[in-house]
C-alpha positions as CSV (number, residue, x, y, z in Angstrom):
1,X,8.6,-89.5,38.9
2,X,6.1,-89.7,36.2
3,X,5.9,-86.4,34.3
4,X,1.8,-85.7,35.3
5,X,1.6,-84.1,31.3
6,X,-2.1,-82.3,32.3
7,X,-4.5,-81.0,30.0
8,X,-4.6,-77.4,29.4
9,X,-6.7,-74.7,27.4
10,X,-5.3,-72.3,25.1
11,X,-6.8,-69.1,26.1
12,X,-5.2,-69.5,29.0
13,X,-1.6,-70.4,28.3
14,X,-1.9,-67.4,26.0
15,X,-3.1,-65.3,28.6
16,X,-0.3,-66.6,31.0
17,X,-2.6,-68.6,34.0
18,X,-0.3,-71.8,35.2
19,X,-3.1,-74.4,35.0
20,X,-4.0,-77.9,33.9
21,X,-6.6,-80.6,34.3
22,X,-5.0,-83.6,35.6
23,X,-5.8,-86.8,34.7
24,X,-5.0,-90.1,37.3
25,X,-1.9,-90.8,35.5
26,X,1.3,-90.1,38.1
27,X,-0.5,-90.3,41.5
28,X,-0.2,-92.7,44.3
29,X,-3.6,-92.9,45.6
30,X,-5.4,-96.4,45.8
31,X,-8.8,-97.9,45.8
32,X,-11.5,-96.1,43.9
33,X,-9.7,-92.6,44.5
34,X,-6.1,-95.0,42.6
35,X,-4.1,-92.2,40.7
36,X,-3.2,-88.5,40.8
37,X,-6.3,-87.5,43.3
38,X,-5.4,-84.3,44.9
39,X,-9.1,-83.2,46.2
40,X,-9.0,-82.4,50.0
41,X,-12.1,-83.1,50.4
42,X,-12.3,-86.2,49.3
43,X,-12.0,-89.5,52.1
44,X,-8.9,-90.5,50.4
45,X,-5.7,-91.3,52.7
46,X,-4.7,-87.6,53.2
47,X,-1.2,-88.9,53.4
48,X,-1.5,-89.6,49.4
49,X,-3.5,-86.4,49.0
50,X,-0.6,-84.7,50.5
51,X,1.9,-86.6,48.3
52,X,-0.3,-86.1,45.1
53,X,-0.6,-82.5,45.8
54,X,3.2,-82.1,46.3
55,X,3.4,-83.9,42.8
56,X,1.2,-81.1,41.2
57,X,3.2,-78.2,43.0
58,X,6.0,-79.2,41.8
59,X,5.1,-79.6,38.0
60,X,4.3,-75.7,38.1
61,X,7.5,-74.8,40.4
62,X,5.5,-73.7,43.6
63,X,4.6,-75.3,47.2
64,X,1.5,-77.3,47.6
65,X,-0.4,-74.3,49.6
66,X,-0.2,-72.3,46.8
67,X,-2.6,-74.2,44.7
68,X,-6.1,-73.6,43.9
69,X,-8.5,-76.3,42.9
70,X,-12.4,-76.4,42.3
71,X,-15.0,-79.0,43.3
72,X,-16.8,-81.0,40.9
């Protein structure tokens, strides 16, 4: 599997919050939702959501129903 490598903030590595802004890179979405898209709300195949999302958990060492996400 593709290491995801996200984006993360300083302020809060130092202050010890898992996170990371992840880009489309490592996902196996298609179409115009193609990459790492792991928004359940979105109307992509929620058979790839579900894979993308597993993909995330396991970069920080947890289960899928343990992340939190925002909508843009």
């Amino acid at each position: 599997m593709t290491d995801l490598a996200p984006i993360t903030h300083p302020l809060l590595t130092a202050a010890g919050v898992p996170h990371g802004f992840f880009t489309r890179a490592g996902g196996v979405s298609t179409g115009i939702y193609e990459g790492l898209n792991a928004g359940v709300g979105s109307k992509d195949d929620p058979t790839a959501v579900a894979e993308n999302r597993r993909r995330v958990a396991a970069h920080f060492g947890t289960e899928p129903g343990h992340l939190n996400g925002c909508y843009q």
